[in-house]
C-alpha positions as CSV (number, residue, x, y, z in Angstrom):
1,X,-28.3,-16.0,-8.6
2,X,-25.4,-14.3,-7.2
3,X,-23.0,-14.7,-10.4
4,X,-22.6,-11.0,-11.1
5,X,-21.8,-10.7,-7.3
6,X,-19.1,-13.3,-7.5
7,X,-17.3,-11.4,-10.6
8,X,-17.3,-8.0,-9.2
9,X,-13.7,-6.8,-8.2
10,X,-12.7,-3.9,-6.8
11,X,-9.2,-1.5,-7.8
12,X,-6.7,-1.1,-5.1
13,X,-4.3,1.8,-6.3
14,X,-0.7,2.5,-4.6
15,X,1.1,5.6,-4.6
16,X,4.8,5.0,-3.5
17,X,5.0,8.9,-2.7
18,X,8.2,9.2,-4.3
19,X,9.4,5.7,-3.9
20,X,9.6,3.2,-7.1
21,X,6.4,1.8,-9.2
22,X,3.8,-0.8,-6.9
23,X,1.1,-1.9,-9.8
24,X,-2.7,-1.7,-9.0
25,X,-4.2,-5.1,-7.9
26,X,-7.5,-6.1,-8.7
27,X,-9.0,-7.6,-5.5
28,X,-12.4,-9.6,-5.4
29,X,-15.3,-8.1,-3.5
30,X,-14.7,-9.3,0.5
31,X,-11.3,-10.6,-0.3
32,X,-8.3,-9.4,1.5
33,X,-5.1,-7.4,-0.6
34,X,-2.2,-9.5,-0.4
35,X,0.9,-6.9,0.8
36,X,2.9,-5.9,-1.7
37,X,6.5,-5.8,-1.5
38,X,7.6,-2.6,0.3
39,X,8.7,0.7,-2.4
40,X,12.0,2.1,-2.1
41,X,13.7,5.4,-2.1
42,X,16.7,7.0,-2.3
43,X,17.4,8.3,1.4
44,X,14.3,6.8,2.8
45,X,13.2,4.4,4.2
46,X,9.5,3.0,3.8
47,X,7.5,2.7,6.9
48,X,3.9,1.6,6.1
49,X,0.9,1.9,3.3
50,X,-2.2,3.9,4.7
51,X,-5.8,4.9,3.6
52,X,-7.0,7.8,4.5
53,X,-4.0,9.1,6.5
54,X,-4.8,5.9,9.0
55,X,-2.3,2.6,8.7
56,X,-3.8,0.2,6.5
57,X,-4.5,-3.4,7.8
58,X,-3.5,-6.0,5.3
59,X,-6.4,-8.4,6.8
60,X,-9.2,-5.9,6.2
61,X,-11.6,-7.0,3.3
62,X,-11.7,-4.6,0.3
63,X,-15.1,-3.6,0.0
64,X,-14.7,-0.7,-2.5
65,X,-12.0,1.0,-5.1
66,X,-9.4,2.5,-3.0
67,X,-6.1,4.2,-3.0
68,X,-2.8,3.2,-0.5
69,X,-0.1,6.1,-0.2
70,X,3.2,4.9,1.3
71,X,4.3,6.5,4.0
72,X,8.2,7.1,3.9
73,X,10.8,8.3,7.0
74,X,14.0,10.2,6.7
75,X,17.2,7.7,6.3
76,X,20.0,9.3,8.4
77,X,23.1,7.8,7.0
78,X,25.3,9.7,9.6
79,X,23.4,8.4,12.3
80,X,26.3,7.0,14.8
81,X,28.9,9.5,13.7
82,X,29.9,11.9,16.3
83,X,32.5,13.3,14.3
């Protein structure tokens, strides 16, 4: 019977790095992570979530616990001004 295998979940953790709160998702074994809505933060702007310092791809199956840290670039608000 594969019952136990069926109920198992795994914890996907996301670290916004500074940006505001993403909560944890619990993801079923061989599922995929639905993307969460992107972090923001003050003079930033939010460029992608990775796993081990490698882009993450939304449509890979979680297969164990892990941990997503945002990945965040420098907002220039004087970019344009030549003055």
């Amino acid at each position: 019977m594969n019952q136990k295998i069926d109920e198992a979940y795994f914890y996907v953790v996301f670290d916004s790095n500074g940006g505001t709160r993403v909560y944890s998702e619990k993801v079923k074994i061989n599922e995929r992570l639905k993307k969460p809505e992107d972090p923001t933060r003050e003079g930033y702007k939010f460029k992608y979530w990775t796993l081990n310092s490698k882009e993450y791809d939304f449509n890979t199956k979680v297969r164990s616990n892990i941990t997503l840290v945002a990945i965040w670039e420098v907002s220039s608000s004087e970019e344009g001004d030549n003055s």
